[in-house]
N, C-alpha and C positions, 0 to 999 in steps of 0.2 A: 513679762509684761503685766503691769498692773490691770485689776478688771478696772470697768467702768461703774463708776457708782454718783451718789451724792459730793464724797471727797476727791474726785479726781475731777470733775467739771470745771474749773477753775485753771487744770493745770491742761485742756484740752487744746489743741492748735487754733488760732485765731478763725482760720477759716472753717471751723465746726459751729454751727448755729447751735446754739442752747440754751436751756430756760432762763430768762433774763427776768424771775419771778422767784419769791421766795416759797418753794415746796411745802413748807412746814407750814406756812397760810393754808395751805387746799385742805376744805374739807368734804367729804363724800358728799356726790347729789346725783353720780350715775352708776348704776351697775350693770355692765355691759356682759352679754352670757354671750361664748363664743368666741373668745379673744382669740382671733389668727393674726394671720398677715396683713388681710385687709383692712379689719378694723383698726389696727395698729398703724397702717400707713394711711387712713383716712378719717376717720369718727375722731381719733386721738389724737392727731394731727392738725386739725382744727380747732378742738380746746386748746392746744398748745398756744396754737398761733391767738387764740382770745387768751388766753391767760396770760400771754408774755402783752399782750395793751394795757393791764393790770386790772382786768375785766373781767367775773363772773369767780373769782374766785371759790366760790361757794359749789361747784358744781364737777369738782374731783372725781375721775374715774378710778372705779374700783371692777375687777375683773372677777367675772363668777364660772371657774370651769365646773359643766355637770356631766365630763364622762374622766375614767381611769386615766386615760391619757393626757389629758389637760396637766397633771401634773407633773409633767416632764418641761410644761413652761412656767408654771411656778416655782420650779426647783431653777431654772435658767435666770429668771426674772428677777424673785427676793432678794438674791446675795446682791443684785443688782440698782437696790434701792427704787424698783420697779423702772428704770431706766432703759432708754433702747433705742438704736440708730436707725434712724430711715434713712436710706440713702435713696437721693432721686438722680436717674439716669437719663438722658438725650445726647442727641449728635452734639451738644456745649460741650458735654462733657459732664460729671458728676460732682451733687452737689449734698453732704452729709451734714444732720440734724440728728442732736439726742432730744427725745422728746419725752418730757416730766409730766403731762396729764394724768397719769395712772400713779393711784397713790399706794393700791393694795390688793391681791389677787386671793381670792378665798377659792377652796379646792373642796368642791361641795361630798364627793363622797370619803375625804376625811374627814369632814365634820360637817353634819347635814346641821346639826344647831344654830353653829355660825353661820351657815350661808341662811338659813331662812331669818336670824336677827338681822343680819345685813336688808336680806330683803324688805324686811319690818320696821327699817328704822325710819323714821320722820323726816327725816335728811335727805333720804332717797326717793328723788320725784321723778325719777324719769328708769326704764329699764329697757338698757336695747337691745338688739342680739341680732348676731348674723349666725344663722343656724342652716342653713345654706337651703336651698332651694324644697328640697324633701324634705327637712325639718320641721313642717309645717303639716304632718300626716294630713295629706288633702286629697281625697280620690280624683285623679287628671279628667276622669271621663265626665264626671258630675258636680263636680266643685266642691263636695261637702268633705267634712272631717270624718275620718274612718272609725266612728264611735267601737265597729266589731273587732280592732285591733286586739290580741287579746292582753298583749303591753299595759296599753292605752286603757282595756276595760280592768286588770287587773290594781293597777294603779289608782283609777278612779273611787274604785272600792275599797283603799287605802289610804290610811292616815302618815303613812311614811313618802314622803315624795323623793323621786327617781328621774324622772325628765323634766323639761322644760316645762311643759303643763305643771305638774306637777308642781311646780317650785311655786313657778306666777302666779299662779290660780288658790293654791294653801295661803301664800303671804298676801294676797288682794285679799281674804277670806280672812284672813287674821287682823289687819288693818282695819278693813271693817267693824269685826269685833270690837276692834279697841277705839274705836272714835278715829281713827288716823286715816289721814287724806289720802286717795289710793295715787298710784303711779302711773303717768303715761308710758306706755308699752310702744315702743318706736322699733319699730322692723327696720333691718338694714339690708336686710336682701334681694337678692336681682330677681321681683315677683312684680307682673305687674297689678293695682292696686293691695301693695304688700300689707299695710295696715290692716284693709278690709279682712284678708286673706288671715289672717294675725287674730283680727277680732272673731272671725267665724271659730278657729281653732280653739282660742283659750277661753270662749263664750260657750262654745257647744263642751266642751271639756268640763269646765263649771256646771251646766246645765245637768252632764249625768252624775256629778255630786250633789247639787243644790239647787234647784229651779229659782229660788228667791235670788241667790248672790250672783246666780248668771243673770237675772233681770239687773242686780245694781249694777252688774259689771259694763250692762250695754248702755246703760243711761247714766254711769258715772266716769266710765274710765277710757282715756282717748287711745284712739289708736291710728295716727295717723301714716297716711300713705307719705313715701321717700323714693325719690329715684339717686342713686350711688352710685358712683364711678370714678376708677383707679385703677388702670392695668397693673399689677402685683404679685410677680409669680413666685414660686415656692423657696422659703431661705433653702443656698444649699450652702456645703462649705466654703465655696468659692466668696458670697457672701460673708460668709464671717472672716473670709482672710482679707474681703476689700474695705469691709470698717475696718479693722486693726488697722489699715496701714492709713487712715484717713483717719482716724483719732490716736492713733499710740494707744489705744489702751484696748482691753478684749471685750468682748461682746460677745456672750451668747445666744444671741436671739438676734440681729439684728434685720431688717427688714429693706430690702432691694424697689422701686418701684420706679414708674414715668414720673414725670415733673407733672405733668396735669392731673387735674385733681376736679370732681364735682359733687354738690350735694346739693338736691333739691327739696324741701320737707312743706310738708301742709301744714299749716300755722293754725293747727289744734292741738292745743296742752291741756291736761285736765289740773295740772299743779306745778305752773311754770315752765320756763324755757331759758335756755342761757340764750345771752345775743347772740347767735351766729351768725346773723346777717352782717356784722360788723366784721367779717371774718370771709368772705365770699358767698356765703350760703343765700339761696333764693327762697327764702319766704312766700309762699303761694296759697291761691286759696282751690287750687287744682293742680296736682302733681300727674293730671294722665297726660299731658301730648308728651311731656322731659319722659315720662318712663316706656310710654309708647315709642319714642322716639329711640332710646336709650338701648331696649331691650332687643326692637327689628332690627335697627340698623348695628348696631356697637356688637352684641352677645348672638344675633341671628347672623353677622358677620363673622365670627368668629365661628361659631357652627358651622358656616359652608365653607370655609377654608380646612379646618382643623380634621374632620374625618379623612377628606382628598388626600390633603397636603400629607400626615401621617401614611394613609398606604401607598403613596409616591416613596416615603423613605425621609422625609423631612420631620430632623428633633425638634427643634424650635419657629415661631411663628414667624420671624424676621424675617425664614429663611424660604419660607414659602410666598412670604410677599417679596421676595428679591425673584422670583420666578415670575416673566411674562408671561406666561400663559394664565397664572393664577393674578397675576394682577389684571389683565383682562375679564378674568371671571369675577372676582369681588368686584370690579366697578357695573359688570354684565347684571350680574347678582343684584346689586343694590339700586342699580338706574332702570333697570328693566321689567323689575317683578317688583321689590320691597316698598320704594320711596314714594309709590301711588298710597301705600292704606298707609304712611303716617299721620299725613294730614299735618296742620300749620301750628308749628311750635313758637309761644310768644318770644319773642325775642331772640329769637335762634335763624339763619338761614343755613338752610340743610346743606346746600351746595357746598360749603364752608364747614362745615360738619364733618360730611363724611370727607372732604380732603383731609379733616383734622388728622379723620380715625385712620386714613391710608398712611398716615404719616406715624402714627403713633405705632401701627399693626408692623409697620416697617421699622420701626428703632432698632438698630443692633445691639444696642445697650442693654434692651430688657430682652435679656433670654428666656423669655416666656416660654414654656416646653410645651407642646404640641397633647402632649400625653393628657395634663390637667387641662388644657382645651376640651379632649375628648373624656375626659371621664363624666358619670353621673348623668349621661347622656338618657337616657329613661326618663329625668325627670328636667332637663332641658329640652330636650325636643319640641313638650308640650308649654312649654312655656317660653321659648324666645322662638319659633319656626312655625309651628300648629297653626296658632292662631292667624298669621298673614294668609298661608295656605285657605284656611275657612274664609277669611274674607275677598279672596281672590276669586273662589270658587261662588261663592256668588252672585259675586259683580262679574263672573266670565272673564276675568285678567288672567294672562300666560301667569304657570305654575310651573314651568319644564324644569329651571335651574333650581327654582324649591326641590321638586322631586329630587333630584341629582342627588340635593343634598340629604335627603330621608332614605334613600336608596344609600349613600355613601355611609350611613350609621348601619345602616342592615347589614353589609358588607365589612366593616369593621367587628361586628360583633358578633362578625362568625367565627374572630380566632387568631387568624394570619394576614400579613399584608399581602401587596404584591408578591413581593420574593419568597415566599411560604414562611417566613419570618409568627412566632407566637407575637402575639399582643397582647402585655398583659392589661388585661378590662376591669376599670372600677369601677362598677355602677350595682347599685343596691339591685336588682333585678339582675342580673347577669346568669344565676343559677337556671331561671326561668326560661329568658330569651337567650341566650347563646345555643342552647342545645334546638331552639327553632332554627334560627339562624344556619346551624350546620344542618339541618335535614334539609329548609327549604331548599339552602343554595339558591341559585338563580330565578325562584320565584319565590315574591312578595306576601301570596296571599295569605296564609298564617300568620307571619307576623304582624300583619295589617288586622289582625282581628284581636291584639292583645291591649284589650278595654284601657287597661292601665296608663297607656300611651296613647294609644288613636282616638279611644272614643269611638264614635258613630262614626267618625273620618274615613275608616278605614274600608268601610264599603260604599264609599263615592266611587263611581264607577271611572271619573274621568282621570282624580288622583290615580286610583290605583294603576288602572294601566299607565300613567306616565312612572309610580314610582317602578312599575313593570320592567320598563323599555330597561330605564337608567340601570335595574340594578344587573338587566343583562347585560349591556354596555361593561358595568363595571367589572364580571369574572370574565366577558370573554374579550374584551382590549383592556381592561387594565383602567387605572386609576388616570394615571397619565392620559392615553389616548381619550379617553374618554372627557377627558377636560377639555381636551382640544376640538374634540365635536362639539363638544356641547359651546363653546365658543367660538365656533367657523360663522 
């Protein structure tokens, strides 16, 4: 089977959508740090679809990996002529797209030169990244960037750049330098006000290099807030054998998602913008109720399913919303506790919303695995669940099914499911809190004082004891039973 490149597009099945644009036109105007699944079935996805109007051609994604392993998709991708299938899934049935937006993937710890010229160049006016949620070194309890990291402090005191600070913060510093117009810095991650969050990091970052170029950086260079969304779970081989048979030709990388698809962005560039409103995108001059909206209900839904449903024994999310009990509890979940603090999203009715998300959580198509639901959990908690919690707690609004599900991460990461089954945990803290986790057992309070995650939260007296009740509920009936009380 021949791979998939520039020379076999032509010879693709009718029914494969593909770039209906001449490639060799595009010239660099993004470089995106981060390139996964997501951005690949979303950010890229969307230039596609402008670039095939025969629009914006000037604004060519170029992919910037900044760890070791990023080079495992560059070496997939290049032979590829940076080519790659999204496949979109629903109860229709599946529908396959090679998508040309990406014109060239630079592998920054082979050549740190090239990736900081790349960053330097005139060309490139916009720089986005999905660096995932911790990405963003921001202490949970306080908000600010963890200037003591010693990474972070070691780096800053260094002319060789190593992380994402590192790269943005040297090349806006060299730009500068050289008269060249700095780049807007577009977060694509699931944070709410992500931009802000984005500008504190690479602002206080600069600051401990240079107090002048962090002044230009906050009064020259935009950083606006997005809210993102695309259920998109992880390539596995099963993916790479369902493009083969839906193009004839191979793919190694190719990308599995839902057919729905959203991008919200605040209409602040500091050196242009491709059209993306001509493409679906909502142009705003406030992205909080869409990311307010997005992160409670869409990722705080996913959060109360995903810990339960896993130690019930459930691999994929489909498979837990095909369970009436837990489809009782997500609607419990969401109509009873969540949908009071979103507040009125312009053009949106919630009602319609969350049936979307009921629909979408239920697709059997996307085998979203349960596992990446629960991973990195330390640094989602505080950012799609926390915050409802705090603002419940002081308007006096029930919190019980919140608790459930903060108690159901405690409970997870102590190790075993129900069945004494390991769980293997991916979360950048796990060294930390797992070993609480196994001493406390069935009481909270320890954990509840791990600053990183709770914050000040953790000794509200009314929290605690409900997260109390739940996580006894959950060793001594079980995942199961306890789902079912907590929705009698």
């Amino acid at each position: 089977m021949k791979r998939l490149s520039n020379q076999q597009l032509s010879a693709l099945p009718a029914a494969v959508k593909r770039p209906s644009y001449d490639r060799c036109q595009l010239t660099p105007g993004i470089v995106h740090i981060g390139v996964g699944a997501f951005h690949r079935a979303h950010q890229a996805v969307y230039l596609d679809e402008l670039f095939n109007q025969g629009i914006g051609h000037d604004w060519g994604l170029v992919g910037l990996g900044l760890l070791e392993h990023d080079k495992t998709m560059v070496d997939a991708l290049s032979p590829q002529d940076f080519l790659y299938t999204v496949v979109e899934q629903d109860v229709r049935g599946n529908v396959a797209r090679v998508v040309g937006s990406m014109i060239d993937f630079v592998h920054a710890p082979s050549d740190q030169h090239k990736a900081m010229n790349l960053l330097c160049d005139p060309r490139i006016r916009i720089v986005s990244m999905t660096i995932a949620e911790g990405g963003y070194n921001i202490d949970q309890s306080t908000g600010k960037f963890l200037t003591s990291h010693p990474t972070i402090q070691q780096e800053a005191q260094s002319a060789t750049p190593r992380s994402v600070f590192g790269y943005v913060v040297g090349a806006l510093a060299e730009r500068r330098k050289r008269g060249i117009a700095p780049f807007t810095v577009l977060s694509c991650d699931n944070l709410v006000h992500n931009g802000r969050v984005a500008a504190r990091s690479f602002c206080t970052f600069a600051e401990m290099r240079d107090p002048e170029l962090a002044e230009w950086m906050r009064s020259s260079v935009a950083f606006p807030n997005t809210m993102v969304d695309r259920i998109t779970p992880v390539t596995t081989p099963e993916t790479k054998v369902l493009a083969a048979e839906m193009l004839g030709a191979e793919d190694r990388w190719p990308v599995v998602c839902e057919s729905f698809k959203q991008w919200v962005i605040e209409d602040t560039f500091c050196n242009g913008r491709p059209a993306l409103e001509k493409v679906g995108v909502r142009m705003t001059s406030d992205v909080t109720p869409y990311e307010v909206m997005k992160i409670r209900l869409l990722n705080g839904g996913h959060v109360a399913i995903g810990y339960l449903g896993y130690l019930c024994g459930f691999e994929h999310i489909f498979e837990i919303m095909s369970d009436s009990d837990f489809q009782k509890f997500i609607n419990k979940f969401w109509n009873d506790e969540v949908t009071r603090h979103v507040g009125e999203v312009p053009g949106v009715d919630l009602v319609e919303y969350k049936r979307s998300l009921f629909e979408r959580f239920s697709n059997p198509s996307i085998r979203d695995q349960t596992l990446r639901i629960c991973s990195d959990g330390s640094n989602k908690l505080p950012k799609f669940l926390l915050p409802t919690i705090r603002e419940a707690l002081q308007k006096d609004a029930p919190i019980k099914l919140m608790s459930l599900v903060v108690a159901s991460w405690m409970r997870f990461m102590n190790g075993t499911d129900d069945k004494g089954q390991p769980i293997p945990i991916n979360d950048p803290r796990a060294d930390s809190i797992q070993p609480i986790a196994k001493r406390g057992s069935e009481s909270p309070t320890e954990l509840l004082k791990v600053e990183e995650v709770f914050g000040d939260l953790g000794a509200n007296e009314k929290f605690a004891a409900e997260v109390g009740v739940a996580l006894r509920d959950l060793y001594q009936l079980g995942a199961r039973q306890t789902v079912k009380k907590y929705i009698a």
